[in-house]
C-alpha positions as a Python dict, from the first residue, in 0.01 Angstrom:
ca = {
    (1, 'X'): (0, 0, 0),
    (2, 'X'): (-73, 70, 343),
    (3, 'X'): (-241, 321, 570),
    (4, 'X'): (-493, 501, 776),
    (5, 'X'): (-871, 636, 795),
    (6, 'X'): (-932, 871, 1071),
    (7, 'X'): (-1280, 970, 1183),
    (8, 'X'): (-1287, 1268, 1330),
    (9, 'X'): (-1503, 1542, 1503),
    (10, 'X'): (-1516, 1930, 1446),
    (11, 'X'): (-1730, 2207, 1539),
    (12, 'X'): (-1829, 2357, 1189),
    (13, 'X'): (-1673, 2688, 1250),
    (14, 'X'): (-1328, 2536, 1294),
    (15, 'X'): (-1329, 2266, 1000),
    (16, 'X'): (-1164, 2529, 811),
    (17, 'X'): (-893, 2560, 1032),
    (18, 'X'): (-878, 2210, 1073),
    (19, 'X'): (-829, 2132, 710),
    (20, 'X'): (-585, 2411, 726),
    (21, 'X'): (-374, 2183, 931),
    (22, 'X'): (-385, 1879, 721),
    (23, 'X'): (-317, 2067, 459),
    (24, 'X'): (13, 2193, 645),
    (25, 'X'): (71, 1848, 695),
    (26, 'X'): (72, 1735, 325),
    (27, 'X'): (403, 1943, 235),
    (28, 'X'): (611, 1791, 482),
    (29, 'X'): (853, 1523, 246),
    (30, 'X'): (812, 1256, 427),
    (31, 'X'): (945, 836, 270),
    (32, 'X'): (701, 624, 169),
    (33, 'X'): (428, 911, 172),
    (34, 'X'): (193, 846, -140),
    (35, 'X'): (-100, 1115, -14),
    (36, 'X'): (-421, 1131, 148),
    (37, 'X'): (-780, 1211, 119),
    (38, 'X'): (-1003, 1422, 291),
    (39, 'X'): (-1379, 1382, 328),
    (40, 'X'): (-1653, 1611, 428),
    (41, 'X'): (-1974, 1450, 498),
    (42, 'X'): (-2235, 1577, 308),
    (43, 'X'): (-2476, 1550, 589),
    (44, 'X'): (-2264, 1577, 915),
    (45, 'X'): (-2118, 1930, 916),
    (46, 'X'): (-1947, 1813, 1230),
    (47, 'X'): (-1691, 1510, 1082),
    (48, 'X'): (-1399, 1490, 860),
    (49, 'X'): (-1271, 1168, 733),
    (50, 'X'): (-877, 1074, 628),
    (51, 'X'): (-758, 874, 430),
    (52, 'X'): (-382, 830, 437),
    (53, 'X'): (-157, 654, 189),
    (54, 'X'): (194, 455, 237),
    (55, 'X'): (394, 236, 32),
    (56, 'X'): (409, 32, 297),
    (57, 'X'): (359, -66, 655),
    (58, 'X'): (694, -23, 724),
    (59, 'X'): (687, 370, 566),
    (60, 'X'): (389, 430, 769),
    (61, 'X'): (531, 300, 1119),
    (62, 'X'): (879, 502, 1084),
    (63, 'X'): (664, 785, 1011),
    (64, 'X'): (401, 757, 1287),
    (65, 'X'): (723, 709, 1528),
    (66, 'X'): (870, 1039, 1400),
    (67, 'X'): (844, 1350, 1691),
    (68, 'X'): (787, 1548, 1384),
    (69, 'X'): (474, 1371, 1284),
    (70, 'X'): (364, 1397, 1691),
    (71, 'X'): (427, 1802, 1654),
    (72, 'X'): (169, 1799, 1308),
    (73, 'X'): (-109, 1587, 1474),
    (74, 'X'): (-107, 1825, 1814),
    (75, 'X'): (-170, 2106, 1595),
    (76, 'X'): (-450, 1908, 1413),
    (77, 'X'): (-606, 1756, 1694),
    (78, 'X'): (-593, 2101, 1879),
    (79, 'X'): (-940, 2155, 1616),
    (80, 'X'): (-1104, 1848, 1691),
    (81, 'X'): (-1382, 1810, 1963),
    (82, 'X'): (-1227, 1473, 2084),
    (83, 'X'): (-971, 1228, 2003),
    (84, 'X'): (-1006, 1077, 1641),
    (85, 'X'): (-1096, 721, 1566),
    (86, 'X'): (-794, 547, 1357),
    (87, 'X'): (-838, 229, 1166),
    (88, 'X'): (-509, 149, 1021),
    (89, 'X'): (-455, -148, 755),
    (90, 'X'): (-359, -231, 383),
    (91, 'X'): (-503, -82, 103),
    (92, 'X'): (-636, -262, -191),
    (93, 'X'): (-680, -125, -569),
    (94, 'X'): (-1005, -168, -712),
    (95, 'X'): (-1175, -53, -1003),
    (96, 'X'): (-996, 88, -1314),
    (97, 'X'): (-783, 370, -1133),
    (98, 'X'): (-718, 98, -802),
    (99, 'X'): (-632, -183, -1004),
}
């Protein structure tokens, strides 16, 4: 498995919104997709967190390439106070539901 965790910054009256896009995002069919996660920081009302999921590097490249892909992140980044952090890399299964 292979993907993303994006750090990200939001005034607390758009994080709504902003989750709003992601969510738009998570309908789209695109191959190799397995899902993502989306954190809200107990104690920083002004972060998100997200965790994306691939089968594969490959999966997550072609889709990252895609003008399609481009178009969702504009309209997510549009609610963001800056450009996200991105740390991309493979995932690894621990713990009973990981394993």
């Amino acid at each position: 498995m292979y993907g993303t965790i994006m750090r990200g910054s939001v005034r607390p009256e758009d994080r709504a919104a902003l989750v709003a896009a992601i969510e738009a995002g998570e309908s789209v069919a695109v191959p190799g997709f397995l899902g993502s996660r989306l954190l809200i920081p107990d104690e920083r009302a002004d972060e998100v967190w997200l965790a994306v999921f691939f089968t594969d590097k490959a999966a997550y490249e072609r889709n990252a390439a895609d003008p399609g892909q481009h178009a969702r992140y504009v309209a997510m980044r549009g609610w963001m106070t800056g450009d996200p952090e991105w740390v991309d890399g493979g995932w690894v299964g621990l713990g009973p539901e990981g394993g």
